[in-house]
Structures are given as structure tokens and as C-alpha cells.
VOZAZA-272506 format. One line per field, with one value per residue (C-alpha): residue number from 1; residue in one letter; x, y, z. Coordinates in Angstrom, 1 decimal, decimal comma, always signed. Each point is the difference from the previous one (the first is absolute). Example, Ala and Ser with C-alpha at 12.3 -4.5 7.8 and 13.67 -1.06 7.14 Angstrom:
// residues 2
num: c(1	2)
residuo: c(a	s)
X: c(+12,3	+1,4)
Y: c(-4,5	+3,4)
Z: c(+7,8	-0,7)
// end
This chain:
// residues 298
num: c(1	2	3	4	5	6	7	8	9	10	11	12	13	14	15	16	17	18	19	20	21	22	23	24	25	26	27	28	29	30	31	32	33	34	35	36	37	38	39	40	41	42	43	44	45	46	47	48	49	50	51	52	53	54	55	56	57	58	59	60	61	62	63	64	65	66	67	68	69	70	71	72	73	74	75	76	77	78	79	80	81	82	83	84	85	86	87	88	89	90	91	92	93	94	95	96	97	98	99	100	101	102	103	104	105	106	107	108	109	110	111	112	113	114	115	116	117	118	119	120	121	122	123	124	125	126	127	128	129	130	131	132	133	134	135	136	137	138	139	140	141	142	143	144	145	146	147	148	149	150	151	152	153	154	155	156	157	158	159	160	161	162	163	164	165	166	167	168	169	170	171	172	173	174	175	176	177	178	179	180	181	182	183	184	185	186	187	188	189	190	191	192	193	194	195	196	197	198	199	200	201	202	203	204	205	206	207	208	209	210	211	212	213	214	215	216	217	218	219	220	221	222	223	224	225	226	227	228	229	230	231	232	233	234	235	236	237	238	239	240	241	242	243	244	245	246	247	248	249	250	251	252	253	254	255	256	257	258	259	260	261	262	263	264	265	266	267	268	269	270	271	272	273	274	275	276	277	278	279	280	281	282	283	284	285	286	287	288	289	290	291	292	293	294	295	296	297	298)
residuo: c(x	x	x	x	x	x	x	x	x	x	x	x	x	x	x	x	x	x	x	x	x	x	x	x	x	x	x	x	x	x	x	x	x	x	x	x	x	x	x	x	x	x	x	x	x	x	x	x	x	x	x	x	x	x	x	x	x	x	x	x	x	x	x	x	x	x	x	x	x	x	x	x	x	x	x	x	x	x	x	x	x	x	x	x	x	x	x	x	x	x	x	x	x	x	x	x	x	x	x	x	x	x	x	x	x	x	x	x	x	x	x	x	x	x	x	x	x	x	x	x	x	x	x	x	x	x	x	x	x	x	x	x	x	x	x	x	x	x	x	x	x	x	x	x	x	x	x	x	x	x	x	x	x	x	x	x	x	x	x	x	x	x	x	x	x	x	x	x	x	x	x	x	x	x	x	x	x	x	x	x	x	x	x	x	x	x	x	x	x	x	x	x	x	x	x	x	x	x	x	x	x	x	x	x	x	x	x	x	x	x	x	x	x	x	x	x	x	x	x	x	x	x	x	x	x	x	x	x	x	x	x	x	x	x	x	x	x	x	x	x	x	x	x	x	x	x	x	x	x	x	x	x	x	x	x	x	x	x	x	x	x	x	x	x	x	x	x	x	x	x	x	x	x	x	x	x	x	x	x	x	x	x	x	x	x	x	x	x	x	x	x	x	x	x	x	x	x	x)
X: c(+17,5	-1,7	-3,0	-3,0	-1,1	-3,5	-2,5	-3,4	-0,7	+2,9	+1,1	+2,9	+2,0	+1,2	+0,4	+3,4	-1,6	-3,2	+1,4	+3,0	-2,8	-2,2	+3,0	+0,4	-3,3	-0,1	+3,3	-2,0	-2,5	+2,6	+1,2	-2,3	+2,2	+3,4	+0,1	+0,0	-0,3	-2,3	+1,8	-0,2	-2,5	-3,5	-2,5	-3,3	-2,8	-3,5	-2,7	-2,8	-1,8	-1,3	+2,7	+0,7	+2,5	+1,8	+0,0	+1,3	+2,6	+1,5	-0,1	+1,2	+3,1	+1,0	+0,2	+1,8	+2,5	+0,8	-1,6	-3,0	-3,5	-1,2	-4,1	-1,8	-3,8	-1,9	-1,6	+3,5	+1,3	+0,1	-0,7	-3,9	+0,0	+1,4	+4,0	+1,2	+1,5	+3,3	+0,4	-0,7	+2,6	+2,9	-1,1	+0,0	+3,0	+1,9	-0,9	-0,7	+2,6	-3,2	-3,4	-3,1	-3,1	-3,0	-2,6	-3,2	+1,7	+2,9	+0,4	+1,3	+1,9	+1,9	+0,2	+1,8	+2,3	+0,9	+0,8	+1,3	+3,8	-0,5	-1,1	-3,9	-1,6	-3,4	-2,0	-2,9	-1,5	-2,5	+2,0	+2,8	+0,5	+3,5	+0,7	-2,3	+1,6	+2,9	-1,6	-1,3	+3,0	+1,6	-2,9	+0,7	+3,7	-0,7	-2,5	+2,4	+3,5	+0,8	-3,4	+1,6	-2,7	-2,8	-3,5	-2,4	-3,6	-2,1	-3,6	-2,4	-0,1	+3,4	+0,9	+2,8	+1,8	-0,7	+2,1	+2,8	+0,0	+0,6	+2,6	+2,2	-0,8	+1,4	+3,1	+0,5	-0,6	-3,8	-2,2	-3,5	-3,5	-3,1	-3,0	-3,1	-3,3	-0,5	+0,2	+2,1	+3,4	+2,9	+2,1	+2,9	+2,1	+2,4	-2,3	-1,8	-4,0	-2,9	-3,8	-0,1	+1,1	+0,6	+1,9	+2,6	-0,1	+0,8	+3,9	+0,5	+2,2	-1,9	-4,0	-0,4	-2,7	-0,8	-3,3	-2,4	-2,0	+1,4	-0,9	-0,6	-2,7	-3,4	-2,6	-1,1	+3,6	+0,8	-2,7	+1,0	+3,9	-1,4	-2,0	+2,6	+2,9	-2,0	+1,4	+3,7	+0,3	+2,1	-1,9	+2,0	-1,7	+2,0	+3,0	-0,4	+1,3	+3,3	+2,9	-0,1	+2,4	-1,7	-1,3	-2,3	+1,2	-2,0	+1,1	-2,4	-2,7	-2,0	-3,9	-0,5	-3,3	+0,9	+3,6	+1,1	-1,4	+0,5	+1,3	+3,1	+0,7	+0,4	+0,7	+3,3	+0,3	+1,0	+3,0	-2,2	+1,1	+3,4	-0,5	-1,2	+3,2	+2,4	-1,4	+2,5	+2,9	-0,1	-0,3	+2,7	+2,2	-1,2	+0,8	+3,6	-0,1	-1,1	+2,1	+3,4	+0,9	-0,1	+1,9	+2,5	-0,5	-1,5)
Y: c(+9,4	+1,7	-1,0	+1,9	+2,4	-0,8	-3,0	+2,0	-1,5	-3,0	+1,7	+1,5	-3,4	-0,9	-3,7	-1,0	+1,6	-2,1	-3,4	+0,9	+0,7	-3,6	-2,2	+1,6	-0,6	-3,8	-0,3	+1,6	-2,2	-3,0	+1,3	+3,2	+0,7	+0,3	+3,8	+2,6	+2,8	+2,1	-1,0	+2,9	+2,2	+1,0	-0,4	+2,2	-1,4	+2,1	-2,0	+2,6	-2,7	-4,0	-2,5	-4,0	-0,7	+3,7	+0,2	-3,8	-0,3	+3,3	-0,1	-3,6	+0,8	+2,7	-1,9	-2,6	+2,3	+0,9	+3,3	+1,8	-0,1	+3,6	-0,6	+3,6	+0,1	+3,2	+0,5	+0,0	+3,2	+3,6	-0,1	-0,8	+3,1	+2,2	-0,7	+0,6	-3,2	+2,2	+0,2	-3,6	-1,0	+2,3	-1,8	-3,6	+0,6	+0,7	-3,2	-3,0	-0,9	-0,8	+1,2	-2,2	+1,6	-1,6	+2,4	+0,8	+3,2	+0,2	+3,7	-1,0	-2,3	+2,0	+3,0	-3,2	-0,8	+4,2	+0,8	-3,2	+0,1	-4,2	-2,1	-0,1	-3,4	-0,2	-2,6	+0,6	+3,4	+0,5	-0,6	-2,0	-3,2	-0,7	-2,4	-2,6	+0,2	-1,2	-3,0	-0,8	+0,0	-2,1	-2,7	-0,2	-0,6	-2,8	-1,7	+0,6	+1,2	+2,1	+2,1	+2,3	-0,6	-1,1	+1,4	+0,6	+0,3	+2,9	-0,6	+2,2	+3,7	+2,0	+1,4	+0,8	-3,4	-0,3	+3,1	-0,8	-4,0	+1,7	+2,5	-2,3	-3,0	+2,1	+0,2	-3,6	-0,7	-1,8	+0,9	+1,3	-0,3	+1,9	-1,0	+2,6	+1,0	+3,6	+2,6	-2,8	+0,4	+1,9	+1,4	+1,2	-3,0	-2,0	-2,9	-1,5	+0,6	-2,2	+0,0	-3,2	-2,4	-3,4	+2,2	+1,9	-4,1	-2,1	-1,4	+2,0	-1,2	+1,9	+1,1	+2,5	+2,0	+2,0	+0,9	+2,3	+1,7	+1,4	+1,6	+3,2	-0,8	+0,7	-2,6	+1,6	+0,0	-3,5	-1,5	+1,9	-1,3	-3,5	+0,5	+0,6	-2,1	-3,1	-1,1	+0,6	-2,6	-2,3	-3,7	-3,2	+0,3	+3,1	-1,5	-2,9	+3,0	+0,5	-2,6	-3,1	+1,2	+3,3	+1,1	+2,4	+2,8	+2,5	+3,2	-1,2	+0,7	-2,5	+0,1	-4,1	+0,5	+3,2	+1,1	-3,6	-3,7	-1,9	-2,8	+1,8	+2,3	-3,3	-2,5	-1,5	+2,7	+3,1	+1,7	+2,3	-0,9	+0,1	+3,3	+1,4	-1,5	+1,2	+3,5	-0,3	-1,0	+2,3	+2,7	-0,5	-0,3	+3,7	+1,0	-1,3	+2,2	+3,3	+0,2	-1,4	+3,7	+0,5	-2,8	+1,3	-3,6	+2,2)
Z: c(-7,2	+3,0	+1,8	-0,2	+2,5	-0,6	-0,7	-1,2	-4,0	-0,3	-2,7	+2,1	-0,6	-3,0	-1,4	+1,4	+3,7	-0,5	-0,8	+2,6	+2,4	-1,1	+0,5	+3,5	+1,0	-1,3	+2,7	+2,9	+0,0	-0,1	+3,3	+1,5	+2,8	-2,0	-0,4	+2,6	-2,1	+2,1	+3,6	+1,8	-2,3	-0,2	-2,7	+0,3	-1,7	-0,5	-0,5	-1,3	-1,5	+1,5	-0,7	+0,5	-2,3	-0,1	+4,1	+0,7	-2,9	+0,9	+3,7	+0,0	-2,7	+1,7	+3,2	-1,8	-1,5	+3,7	+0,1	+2,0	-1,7	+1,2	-1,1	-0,6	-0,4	-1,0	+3,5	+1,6	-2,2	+0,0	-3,8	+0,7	+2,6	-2,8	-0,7	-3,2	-1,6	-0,5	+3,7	+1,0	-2,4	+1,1	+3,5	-1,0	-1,7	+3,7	+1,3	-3,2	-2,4	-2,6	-0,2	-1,4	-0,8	-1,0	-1,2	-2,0	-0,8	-2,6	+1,0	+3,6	-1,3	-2,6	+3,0	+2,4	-2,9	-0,9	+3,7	+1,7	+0,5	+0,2	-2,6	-0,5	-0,8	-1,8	+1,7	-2,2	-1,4	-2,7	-2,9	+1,0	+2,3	-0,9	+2,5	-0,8	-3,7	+1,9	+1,4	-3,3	-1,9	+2,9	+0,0	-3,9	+0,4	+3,0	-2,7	-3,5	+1,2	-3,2	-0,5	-2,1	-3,5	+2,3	-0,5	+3,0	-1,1	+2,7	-0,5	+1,6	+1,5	-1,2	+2,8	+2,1	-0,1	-3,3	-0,6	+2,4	-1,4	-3,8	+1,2	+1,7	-1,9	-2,8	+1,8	+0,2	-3,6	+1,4	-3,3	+2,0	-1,0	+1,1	-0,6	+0,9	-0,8	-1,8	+3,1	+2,5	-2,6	+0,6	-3,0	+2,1	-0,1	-2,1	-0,3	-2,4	+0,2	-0,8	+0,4	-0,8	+3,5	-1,9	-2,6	+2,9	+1,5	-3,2	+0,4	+3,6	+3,0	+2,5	+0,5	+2,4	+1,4	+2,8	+2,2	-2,2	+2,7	+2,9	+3,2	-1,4	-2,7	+1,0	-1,2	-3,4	-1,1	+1,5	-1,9	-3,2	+0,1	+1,0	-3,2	-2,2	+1,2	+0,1	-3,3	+1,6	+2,9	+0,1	-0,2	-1,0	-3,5	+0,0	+1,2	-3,0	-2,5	+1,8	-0,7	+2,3	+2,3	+0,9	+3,4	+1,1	+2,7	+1,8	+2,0	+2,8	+1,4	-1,7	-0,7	-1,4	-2,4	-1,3	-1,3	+0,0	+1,1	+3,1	-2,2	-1,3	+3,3	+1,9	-2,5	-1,7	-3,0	+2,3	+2,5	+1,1	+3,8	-0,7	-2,1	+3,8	+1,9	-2,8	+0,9	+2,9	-1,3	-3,1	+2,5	+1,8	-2,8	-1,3	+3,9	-0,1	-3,3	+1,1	+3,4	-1,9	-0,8	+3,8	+1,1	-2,2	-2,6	-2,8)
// end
């Protein structure tokens, strides 16, 4: 069963691939230093967008894996002074053994992916953040071992982690709920969609959320999305309407008072810390995946 070349949706793996890939993480980070997968090679990773989690967990796994971090920002590339996206990846390709991208433009990222001779990793785009699925299906197996049958309840903006979380959740057998307001939903997924939060939440394992404004939202439309999402945060009379065993995770960063309160980001009924370490260690498993081919262990 061969690896795939690229990483842009999740849904290149399949199930076997995915749960493969979930085990292997859960052994790296029971002993970080044990692989050396990337002695030797370098991993190019374009940062076209701010990023805590993104940056550290990828600079940091890479580093652990025994390879080269090679950090890009926009201001140090040609492709802000007019270089097609074909051209930088035919480059990159000379010199990394992976590329990670993450952009507000899914066009770039799809151009990466169509020229790169080296396999393309989606760091986050606007319709996909794959890698975060990863860590959330890893942070569900630490809690539950078998979460094949398991239902995660997203409650707030459908967004791109939404869409990711569904698709690859799929994959594992994780049943996924979203829960959004008329004009925040999104229809392209395998989930299971509600308007209703306490409905999407009644009997789940999980409650996740994720910020609803970001940088790029002017005032008028922060204050509208504020508006309509207030019924969607995640309070601990929320959390009352999930089994007793549930947790509540969040993609990070967090805004306590709006998409979810301090109590539950820093109280007993959450992961959401070890949901942002697992980011690493999920990572590195997909990295050992897509450079197998080319250590000849595909």
C-alpha cells in the first residue's frame, strides 16, 4: 500500500493508513528521539500566514526526527516580487525532501502540490487543516483507546477544521457533529449537522470549537459572527449535555468569554493542552509517512 505523495485534504489516506499513522504517533511521543527518519534531509516550511502552534510543533518535530527545519516567510521569497508558484516549487523541490505550506490561498497551495516533485503538506489553507484532524483523532485515542463509534460534537463557526475534523474523523469510524448557525454551516462533509448546539452535544465524547473572529474580520463583521455564535460556546452548562466522561478541545487560539469559557478552557473537563502538544507528534508520524517511499520503506 503506498504512501501518499501528498498531504493537502487527509483524505489521501485511507483507514488502515490513518490508524497505522495514530498508533505511530502514540509511540513517538513515548520516546521523541527514537526515529531519525529525516537524518540528513530538509523540510521547507512557508509560513504565509501567523502561526504558534503550526511554526513550534513543526519546527520542533522535524528537529526531533533528526532533520533541518528550513523556516520561509513571505518577505524572504521571490513569490511576493512576482514568481510563479510553479517555479518556486520546481526549486524547493532540489533542495527539501517535503514542503509545508500554510496559506490563506488554496490556489497556491493546489499549484505547490501540481508542480512539486516532493511531497506537499497542507499546514492550513482555507478549506482544509488536515493536520490538526490528526491531533484530534490522536488526543481521542490517548483519552478512549478504541474511538472507532465515537462522536465528537463541533459547536460554533464551520469552518475549515470543521471540514477537515469530519473528513478524517470519517476515516476513523469517529461519528462527527456540527453544530452552526444558518450562513456559519458547511454542507460539504460527511457529518452530521445541527442548529441546535445541546442537540449536536447530547451523548458526545468530545465538544470542540474553534476561534470565531479572526484577524481578518473588520469590526462590522466581528460583531455580527459574535452575534450569531453566541448561542454556540462552549460553557459547562453545555458541557452537562455530553456523557460524564467528555472533554472539551479547542484548535487554539483561544478567546475565554466568547467561543468558550475560562472555566472549561482551564478546568478538569478538557485536553485542550495536550490536543496542542499532540500536534507534534502526529506530525511526525505523517513525515515518517510521506518520505518512506524515498528511503526506499514504502
Amino acid at each position: 500500500m503506498p504512501a501518499p505523495q501528498h498531504f493537502i485534504t487527509g483524505a489521501e489516506l485511507d483507514a488502515d493508513r490513518l490508524d497505522l499513522l495514530l498508533h505511530r504517533a502514540a509511540a513517538l511521543k513515548e520516546a521523541p528521539l527514537s526515529s531519525r527518519a529525516l537524518e540528513g534531509r530538509t523540510v521547507a516550511l512557508l509560513f504565509n500566514k501567523p502561526s504558534t502552534r503550526t511554526r513550534t510543533s513543526f519546527e520542533s518535530g522535524v528537529f526531533e526526527l533528526g532533520g533541518h527545519p528550513m523556516i520561509l516567510r513571505p518577505d524572504e521569497m521571490q513569490l511576493t516580487r512576482g514568481e510563479s508558484v510553479k517555479d518556486t516549487a520546481i526549486v524547493l523541490s532540489r533542495h527539501a525532501a517535503i514542503i509545508g505550506l500554510r496559506t490563506g490561498d488554496e490556489d497556491e497551495l493546489n499549484g505547490l502540490a501540481e508542480h512539486a516533485a516532493v511531497p506537499v503538506v497542507n499546514m492550513l489553507s482555507p478549506g482544509h487543516h488536515p493536520c490538526q484532524a490528526l491531533a484530534d483523532l490522536l488526543t481521542l485515542k490517548e483519552a478512549f483507546g478504541d474511538i472507532e463509534g465515537r462522536t465528537i460534537a463541533y459547536v460554533g463557526d464551520g469552518n475549515n477544521v470543521a471540514r477537515s475534523l469530519a473528513v478524517i474523523g470519517e476515516l476513523a469510524g469517529v461519528r462527527v457533529r456540527i453544530a452552526a448557525p444558518d450562513g456559519y454551516q458547511i454542507t460539504d462533509t460527511p457529518a452530521e449537522l445541527f442548529t441546535d448546539p445541546v442537540e449536536a452535544v447530547k451523548g458526545a465524547d468530545a465538544v470542540y470549537t474553534d476561534v470565531w473572529v479572526s484577524m481578518s474580520d473588520d469590526e462590522s463583521s466581528a460583531a455580527a459572527r459574535r452575534e450569531a455564535l453566541a448561542p454556540y460556546a462552549i460553557t459547562d452548562k453545555l458541557m452537562s449535555h455530553a456523557k460524564p466522561e467528555a472533554f472539551a478541545l479547542h484548535c487554539l487560539p483561544a478567546h475565554p468569554g466568547e467561543e468558550i469559557t475560562e472555566s472549561v478552557l482551564y478546568g478538569e473537563r478538557q485536553r485542550i493542552w495536550d490536543q496542542a502538544e499532540n500536534r507534534r507528534h502526529a506530525q511526525k508520524a505523517l513525515l515518517e509517512l510521506l518520505v518512506s517511499p524515498q528511503r526506499g520503506e514504502g
